[in-house]
PDB file with one MODEL, atoms N, CA, C and O in Angstrom:
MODEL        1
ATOM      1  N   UNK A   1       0.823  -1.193   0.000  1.00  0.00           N
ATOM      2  CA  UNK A   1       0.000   0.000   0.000  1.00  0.00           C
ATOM      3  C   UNK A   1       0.866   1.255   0.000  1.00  0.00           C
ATOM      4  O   UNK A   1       0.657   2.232  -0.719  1.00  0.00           O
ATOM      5  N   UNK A   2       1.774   1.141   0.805  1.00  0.00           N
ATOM      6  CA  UNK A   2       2.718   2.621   0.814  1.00  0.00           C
ATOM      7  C   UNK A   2       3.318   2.832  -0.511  1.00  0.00           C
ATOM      8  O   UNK A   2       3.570   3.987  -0.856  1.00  0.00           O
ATOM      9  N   UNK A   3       3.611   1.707  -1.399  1.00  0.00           N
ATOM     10  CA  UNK A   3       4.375   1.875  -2.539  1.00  0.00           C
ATOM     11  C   UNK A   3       3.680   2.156  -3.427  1.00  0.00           C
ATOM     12  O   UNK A   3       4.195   2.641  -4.435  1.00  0.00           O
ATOM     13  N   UNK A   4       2.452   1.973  -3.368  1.00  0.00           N
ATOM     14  CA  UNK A   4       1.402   2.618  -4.603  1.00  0.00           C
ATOM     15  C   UNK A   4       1.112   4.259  -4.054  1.00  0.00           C
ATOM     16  O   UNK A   4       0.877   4.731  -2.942  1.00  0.00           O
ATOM     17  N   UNK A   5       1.315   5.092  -5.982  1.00  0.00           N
ATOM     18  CA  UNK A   5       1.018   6.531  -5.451  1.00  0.00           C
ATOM     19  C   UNK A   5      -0.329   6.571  -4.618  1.00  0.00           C
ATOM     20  O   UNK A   5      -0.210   6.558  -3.393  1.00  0.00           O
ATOM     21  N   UNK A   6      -1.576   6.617  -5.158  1.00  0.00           N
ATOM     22  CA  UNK A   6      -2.576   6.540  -4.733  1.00  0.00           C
ATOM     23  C   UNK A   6      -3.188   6.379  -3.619  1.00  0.00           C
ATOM     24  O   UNK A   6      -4.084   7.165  -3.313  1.00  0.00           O
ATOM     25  N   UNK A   7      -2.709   4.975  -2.506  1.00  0.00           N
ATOM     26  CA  UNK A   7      -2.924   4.894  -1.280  1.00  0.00           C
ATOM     27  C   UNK A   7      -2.318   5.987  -0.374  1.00  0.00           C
ATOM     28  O   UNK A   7      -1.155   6.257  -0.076  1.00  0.00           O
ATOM     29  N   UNK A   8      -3.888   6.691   0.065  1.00  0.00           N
ATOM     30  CA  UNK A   8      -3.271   7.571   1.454  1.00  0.00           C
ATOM     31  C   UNK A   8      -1.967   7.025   2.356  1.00  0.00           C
ATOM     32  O   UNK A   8      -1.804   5.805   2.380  1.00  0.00           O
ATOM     33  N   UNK A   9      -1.005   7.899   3.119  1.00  0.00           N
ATOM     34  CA  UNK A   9      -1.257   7.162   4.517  1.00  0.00           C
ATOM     35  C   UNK A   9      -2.154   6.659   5.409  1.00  0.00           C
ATOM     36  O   UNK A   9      -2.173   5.579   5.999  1.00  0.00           O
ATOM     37  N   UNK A  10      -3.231   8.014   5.434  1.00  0.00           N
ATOM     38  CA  UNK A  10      -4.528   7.672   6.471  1.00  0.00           C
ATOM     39  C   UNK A  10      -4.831   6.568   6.400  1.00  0.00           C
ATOM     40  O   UNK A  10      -5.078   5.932   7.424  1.00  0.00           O
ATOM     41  N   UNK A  11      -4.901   6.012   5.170  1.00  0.00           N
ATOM     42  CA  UNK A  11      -6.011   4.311   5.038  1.00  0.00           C
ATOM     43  C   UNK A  11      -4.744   3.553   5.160  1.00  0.00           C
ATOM     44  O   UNK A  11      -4.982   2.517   4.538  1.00  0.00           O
ATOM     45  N   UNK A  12      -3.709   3.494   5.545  1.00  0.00           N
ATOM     46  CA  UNK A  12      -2.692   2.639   5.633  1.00  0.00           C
ATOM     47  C   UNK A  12      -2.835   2.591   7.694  1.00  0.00           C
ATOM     48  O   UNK A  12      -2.877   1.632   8.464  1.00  0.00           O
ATOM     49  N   UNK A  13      -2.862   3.717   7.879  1.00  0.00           N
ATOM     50  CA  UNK A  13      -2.925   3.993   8.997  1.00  0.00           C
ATOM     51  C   UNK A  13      -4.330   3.719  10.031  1.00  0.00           C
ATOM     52  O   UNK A  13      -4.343   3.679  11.262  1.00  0.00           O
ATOM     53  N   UNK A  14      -5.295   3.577   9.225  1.00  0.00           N
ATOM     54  CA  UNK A  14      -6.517   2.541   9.403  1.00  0.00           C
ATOM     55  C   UNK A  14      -6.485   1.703   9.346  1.00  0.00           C
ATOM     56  O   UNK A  14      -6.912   1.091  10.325  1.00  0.00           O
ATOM     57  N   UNK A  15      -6.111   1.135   8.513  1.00  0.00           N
ATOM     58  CA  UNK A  15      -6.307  -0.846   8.177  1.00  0.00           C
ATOM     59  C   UNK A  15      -4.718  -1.315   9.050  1.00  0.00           C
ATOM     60  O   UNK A  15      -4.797  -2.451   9.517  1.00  0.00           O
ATOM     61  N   UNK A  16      -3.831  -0.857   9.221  1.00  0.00           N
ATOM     62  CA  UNK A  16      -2.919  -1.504   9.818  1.00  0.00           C
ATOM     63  C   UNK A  16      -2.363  -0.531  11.220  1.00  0.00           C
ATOM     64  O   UNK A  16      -1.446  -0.943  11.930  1.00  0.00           O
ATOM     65  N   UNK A  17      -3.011   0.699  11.461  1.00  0.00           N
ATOM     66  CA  UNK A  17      -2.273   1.652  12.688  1.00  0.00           C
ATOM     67  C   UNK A  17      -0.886   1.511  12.802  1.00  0.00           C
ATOM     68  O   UNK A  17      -0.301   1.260  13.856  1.00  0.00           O
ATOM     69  N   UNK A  18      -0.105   1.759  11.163  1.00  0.00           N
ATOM     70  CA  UNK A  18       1.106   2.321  10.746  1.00  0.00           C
ATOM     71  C   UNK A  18       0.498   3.800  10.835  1.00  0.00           C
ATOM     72  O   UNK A  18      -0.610   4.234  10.521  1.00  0.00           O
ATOM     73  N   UNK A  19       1.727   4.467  11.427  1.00  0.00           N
ATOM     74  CA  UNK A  19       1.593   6.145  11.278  1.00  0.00           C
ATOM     75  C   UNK A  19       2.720   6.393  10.035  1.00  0.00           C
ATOM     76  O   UNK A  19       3.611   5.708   9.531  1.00  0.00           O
ATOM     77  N   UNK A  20       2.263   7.547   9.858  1.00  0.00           N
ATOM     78  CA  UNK A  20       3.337   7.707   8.520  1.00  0.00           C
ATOM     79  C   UNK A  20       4.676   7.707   8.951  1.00  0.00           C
ATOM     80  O   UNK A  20       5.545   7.429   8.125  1.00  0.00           O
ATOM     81  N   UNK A  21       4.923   7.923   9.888  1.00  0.00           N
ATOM     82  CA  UNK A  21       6.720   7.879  10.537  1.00  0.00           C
ATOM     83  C   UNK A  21       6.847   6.032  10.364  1.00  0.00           C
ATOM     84  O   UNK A  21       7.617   5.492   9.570  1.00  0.00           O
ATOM     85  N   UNK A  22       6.184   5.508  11.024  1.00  0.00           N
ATOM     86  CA  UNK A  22       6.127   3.896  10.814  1.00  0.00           C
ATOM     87  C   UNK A  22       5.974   3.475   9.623  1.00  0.00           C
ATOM     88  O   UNK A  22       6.376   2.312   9.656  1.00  0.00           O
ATOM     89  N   UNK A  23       5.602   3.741   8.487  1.00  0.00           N
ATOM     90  CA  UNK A  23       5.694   3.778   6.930  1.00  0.00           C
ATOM     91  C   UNK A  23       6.794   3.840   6.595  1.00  0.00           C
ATOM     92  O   UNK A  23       7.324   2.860   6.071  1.00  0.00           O
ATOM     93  N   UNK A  24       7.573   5.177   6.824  1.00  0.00           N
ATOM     94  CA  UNK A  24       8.668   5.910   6.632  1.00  0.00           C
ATOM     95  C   UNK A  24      10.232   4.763   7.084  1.00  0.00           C
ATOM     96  O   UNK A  24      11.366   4.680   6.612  1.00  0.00           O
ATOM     97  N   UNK A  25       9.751   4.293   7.824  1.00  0.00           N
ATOM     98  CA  UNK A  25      10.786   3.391   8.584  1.00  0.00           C
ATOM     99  C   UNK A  25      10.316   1.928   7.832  1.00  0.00           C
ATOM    100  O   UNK A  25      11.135   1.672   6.949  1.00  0.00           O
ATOM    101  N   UNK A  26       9.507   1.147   7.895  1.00  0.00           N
ATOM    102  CA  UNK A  26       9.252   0.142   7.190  1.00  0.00           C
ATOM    103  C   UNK A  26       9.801   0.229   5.558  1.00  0.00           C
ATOM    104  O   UNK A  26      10.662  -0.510   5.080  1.00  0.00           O
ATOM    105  N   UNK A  27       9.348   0.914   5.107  1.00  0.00           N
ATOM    106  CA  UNK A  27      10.246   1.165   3.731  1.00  0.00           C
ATOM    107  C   UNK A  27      11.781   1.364   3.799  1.00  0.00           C
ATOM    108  O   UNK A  27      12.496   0.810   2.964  1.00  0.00           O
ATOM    109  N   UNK A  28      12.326   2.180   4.821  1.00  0.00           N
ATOM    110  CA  UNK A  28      13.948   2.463   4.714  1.00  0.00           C
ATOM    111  C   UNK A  28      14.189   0.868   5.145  1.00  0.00           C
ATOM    112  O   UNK A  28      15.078   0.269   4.540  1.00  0.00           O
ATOM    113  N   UNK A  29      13.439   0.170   6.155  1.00  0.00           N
ATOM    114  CA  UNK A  29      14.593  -1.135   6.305  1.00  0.00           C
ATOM    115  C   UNK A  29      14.696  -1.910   5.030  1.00  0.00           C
ATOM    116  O   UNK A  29      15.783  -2.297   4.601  1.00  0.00           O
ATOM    117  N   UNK A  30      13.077  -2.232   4.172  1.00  0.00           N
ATOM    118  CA  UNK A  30      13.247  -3.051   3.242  1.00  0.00           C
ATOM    119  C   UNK A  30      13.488  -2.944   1.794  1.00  0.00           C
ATOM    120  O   UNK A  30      13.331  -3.731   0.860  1.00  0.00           O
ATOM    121  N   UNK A  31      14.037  -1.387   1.914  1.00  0.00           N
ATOM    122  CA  UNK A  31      13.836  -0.934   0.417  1.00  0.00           C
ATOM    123  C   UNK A  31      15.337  -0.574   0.362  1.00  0.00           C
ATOM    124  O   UNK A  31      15.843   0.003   1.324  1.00  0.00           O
ATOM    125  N   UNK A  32      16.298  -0.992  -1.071  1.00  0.00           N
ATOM    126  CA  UNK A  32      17.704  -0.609  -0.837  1.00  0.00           C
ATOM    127  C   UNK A  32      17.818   0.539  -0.716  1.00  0.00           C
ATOM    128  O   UNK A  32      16.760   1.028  -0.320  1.00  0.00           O
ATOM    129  N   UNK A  33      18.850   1.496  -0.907  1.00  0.00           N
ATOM    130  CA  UNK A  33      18.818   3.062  -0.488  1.00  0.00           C
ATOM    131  C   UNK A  33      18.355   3.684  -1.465  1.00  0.00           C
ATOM    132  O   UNK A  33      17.506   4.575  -1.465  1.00  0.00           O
ATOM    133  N   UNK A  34      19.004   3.142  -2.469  1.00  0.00           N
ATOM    134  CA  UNK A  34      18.468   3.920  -3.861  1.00  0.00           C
ATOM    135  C   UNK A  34      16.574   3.906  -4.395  1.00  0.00           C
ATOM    136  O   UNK A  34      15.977   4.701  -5.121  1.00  0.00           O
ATOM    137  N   UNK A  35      16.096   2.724  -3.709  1.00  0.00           N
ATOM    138  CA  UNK A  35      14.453   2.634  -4.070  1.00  0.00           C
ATOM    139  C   UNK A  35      14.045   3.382  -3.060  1.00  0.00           C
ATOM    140  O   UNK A  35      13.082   4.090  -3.355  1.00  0.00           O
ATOM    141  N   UNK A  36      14.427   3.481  -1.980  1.00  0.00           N
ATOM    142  CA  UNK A  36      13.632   4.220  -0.584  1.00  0.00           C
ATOM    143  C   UNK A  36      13.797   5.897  -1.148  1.00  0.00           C
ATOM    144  O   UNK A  36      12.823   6.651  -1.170  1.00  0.00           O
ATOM    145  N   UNK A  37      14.755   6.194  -1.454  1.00  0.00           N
ATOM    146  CA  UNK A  37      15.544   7.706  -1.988  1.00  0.00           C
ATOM    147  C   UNK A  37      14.398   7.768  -3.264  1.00  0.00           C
ATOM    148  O   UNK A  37      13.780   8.828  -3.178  1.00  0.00           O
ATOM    149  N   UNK A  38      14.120   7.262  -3.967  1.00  0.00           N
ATOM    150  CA  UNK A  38      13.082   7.375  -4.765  1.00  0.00           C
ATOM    151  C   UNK A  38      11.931   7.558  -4.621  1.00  0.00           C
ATOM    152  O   UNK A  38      11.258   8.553  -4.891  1.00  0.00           O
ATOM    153  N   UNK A  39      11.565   6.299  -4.051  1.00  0.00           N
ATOM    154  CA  UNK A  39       9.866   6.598  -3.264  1.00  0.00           C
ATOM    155  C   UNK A  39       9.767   7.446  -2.862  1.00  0.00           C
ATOM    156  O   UNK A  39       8.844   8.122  -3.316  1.00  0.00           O
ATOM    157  N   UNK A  40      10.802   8.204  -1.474  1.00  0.00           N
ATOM    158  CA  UNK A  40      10.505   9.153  -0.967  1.00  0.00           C
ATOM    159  C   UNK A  40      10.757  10.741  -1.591  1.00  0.00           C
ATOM    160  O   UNK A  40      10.396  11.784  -1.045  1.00  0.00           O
ATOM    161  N   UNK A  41      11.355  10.628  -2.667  1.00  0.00           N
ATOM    162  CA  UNK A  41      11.577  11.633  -3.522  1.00  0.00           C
ATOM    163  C   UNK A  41       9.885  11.686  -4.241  1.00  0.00           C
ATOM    164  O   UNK A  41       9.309  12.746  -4.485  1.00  0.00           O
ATOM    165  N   UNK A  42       9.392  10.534  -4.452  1.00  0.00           N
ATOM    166  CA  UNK A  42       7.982  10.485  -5.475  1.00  0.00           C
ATOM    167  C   UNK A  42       6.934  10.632  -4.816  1.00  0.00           C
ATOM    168  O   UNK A  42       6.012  11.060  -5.511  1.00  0.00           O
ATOM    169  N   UNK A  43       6.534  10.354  -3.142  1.00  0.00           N
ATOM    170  CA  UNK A  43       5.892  10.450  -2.417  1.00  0.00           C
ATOM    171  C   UNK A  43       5.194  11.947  -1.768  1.00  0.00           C
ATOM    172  O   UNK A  43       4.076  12.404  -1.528  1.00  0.00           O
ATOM    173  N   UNK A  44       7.031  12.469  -1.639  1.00  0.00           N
ATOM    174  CA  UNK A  44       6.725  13.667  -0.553  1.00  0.00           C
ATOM    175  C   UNK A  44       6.117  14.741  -1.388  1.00  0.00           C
ATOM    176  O   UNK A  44       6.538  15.057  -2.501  1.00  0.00           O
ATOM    177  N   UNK A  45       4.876  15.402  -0.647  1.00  0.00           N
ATOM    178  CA  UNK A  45       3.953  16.298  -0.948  1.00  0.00           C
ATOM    179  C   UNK A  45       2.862  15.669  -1.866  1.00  0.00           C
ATOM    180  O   UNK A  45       1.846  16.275  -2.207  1.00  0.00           O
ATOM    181  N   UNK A  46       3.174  14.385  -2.236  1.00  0.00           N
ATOM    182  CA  UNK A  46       2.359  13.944  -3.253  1.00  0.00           C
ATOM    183  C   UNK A  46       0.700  14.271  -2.936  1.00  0.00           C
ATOM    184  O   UNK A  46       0.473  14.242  -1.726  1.00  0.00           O
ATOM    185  N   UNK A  47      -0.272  14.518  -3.619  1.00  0.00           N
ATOM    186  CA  UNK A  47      -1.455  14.684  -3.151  1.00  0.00           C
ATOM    187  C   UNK A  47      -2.346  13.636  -2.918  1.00  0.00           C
ATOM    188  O   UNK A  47      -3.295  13.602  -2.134  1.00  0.00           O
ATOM    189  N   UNK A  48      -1.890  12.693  -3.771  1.00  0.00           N
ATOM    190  CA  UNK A  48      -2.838  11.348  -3.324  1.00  0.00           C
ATOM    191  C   UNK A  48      -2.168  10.900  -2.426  1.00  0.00           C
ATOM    192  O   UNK A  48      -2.926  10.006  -2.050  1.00  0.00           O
ATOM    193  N   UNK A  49      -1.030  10.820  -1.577  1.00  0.00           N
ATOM    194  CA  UNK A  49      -0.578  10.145  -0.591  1.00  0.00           C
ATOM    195  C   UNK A  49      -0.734  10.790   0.977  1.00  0.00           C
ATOM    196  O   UNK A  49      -0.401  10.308   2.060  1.00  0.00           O
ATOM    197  N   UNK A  50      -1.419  12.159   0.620  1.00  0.00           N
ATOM    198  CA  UNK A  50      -1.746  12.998   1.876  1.00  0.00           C
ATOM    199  C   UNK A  50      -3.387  13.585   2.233  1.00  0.00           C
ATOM    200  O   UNK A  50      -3.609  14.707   1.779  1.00  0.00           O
ATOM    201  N   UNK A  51      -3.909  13.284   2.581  1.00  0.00           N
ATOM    202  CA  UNK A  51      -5.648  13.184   2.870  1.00  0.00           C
ATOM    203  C   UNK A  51      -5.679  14.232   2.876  1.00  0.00           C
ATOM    204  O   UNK A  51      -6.769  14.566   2.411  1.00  0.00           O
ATOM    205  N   UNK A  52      -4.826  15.475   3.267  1.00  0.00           N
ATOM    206  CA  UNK A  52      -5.099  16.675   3.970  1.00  0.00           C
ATOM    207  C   UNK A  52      -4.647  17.550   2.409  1.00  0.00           C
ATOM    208  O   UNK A  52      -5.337  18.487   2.008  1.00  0.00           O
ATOM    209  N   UNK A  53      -3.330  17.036   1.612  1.00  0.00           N
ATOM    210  CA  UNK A  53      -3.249  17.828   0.748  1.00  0.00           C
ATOM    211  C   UNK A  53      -4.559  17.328  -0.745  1.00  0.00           C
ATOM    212  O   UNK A  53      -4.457  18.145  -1.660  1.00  0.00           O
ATOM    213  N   UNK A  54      -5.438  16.415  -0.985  1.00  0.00           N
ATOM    214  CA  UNK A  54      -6.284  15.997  -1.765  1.00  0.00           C
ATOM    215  C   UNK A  54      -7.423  16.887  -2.013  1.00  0.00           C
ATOM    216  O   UNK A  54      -7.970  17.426  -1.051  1.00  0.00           O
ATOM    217  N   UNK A  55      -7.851  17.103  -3.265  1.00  0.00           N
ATOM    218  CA  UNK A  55      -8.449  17.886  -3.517  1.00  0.00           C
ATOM    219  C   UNK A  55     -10.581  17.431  -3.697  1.00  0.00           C
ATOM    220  O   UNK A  55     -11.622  17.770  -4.262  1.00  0.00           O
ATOM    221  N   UNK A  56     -10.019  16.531  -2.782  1.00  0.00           N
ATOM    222  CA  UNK A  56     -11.705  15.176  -2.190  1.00  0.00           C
ATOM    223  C   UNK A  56     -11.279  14.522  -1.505  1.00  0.00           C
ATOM    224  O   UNK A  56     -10.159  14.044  -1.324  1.00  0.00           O
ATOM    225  N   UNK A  57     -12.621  14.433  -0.857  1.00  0.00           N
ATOM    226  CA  UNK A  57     -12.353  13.430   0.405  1.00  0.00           C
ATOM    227  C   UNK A  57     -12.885  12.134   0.353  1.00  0.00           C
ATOM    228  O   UNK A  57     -12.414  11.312   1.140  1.00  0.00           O
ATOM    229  N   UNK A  58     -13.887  11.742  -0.517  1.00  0.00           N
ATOM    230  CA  UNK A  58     -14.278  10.467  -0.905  1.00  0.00           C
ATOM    231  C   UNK A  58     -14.682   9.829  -2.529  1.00  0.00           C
ATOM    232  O   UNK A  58     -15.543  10.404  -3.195  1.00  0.00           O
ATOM    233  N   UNK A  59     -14.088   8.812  -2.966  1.00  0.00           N
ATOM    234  CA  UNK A  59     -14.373   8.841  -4.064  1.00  0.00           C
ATOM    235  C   UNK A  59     -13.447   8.496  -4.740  1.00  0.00           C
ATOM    236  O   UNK A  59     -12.381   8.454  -4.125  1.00  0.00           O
ATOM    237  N   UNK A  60     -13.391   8.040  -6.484  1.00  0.00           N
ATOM    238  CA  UNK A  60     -13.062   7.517  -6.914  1.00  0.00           C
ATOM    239  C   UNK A  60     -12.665   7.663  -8.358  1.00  0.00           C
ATOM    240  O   UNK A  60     -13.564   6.937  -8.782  1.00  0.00           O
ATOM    241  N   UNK A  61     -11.909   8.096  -9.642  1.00  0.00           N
ATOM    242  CA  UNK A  61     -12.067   8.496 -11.253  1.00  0.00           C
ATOM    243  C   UNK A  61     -12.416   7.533 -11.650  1.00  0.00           C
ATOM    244  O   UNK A  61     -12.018   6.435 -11.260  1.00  0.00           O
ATOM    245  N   UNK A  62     -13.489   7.794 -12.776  1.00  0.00           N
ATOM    246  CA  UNK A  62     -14.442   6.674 -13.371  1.00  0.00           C
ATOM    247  C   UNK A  62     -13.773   7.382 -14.652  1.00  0.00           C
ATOM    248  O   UNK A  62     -13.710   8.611 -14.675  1.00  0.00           O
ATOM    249  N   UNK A  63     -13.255   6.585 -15.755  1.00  0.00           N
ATOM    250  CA  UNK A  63     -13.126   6.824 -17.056  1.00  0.00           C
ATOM    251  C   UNK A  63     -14.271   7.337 -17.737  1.00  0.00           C
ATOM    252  O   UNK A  63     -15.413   7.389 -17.282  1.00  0.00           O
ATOM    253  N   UNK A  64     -13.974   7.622 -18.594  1.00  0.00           N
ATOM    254  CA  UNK A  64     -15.073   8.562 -19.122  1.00  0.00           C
ATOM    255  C   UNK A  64     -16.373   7.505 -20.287  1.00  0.00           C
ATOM    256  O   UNK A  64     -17.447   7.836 -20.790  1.00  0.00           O
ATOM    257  N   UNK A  65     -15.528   6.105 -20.327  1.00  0.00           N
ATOM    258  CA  UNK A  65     -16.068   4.962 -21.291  1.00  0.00           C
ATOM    259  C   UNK A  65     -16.398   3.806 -20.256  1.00  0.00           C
ATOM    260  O   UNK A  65     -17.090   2.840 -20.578  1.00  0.00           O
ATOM    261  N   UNK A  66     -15.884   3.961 -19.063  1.00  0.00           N
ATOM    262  CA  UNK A  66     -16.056   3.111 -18.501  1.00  0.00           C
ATOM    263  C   UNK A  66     -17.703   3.010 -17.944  1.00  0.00           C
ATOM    264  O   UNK A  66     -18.433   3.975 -17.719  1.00  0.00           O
ATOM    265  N   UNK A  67     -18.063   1.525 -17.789  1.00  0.00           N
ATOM    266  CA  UNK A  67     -19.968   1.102 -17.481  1.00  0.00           C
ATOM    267  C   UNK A  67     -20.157   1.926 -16.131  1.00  0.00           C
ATOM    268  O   UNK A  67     -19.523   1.902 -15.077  1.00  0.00           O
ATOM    269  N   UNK A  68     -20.754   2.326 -16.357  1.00  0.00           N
ATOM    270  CA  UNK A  68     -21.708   3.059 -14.494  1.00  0.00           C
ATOM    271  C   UNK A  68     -22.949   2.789 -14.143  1.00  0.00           C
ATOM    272  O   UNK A  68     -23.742   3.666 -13.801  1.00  0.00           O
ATOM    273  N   UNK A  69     -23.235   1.505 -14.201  1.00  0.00           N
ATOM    274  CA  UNK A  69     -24.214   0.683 -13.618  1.00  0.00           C
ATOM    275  C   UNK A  69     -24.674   0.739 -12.167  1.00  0.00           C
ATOM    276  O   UNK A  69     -24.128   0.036 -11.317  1.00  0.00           O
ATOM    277  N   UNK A  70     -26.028   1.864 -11.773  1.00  0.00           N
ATOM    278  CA  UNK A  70     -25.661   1.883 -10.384  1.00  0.00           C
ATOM    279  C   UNK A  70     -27.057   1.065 -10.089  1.00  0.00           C
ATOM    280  O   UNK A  70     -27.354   0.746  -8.938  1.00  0.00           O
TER     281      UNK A  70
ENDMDL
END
């Protein structure tokens, strides 16, 4: 979940009560230096990875072809 842009922390931090510092550390042990230096280069400020910087709070992009069968 942390390695995909998309997943908040928050919902990482729900489903497992990792805080983002505990994210932050789980990735530096298992990620070599150069992938962690990346992620966290691709991560920080990212807007889908911060609830607070997102521009919605619930919800989802539906393609514009895609079925919407409700």
């Amino acid at each position: 979940m942390a390695w995909e842009d998309r997943t908040p922390f928050d919902a990482i931090q729900a489903q497992f009560n990792f805080s983002h510092d505990d994210v932050v550390k789980i990735m530096r042990n298992n990620l070599s230096k150069n992938s962690f230096n990346l992620w966290r280069k691709r991560v920080r400020g990212r807007k889908t990875k911060h609830s607070e910087l997102r521009d919605f709070k619930v919800g989802r992009h539906y393609s514009h072809d895609q079925n919407k069968h409700k």
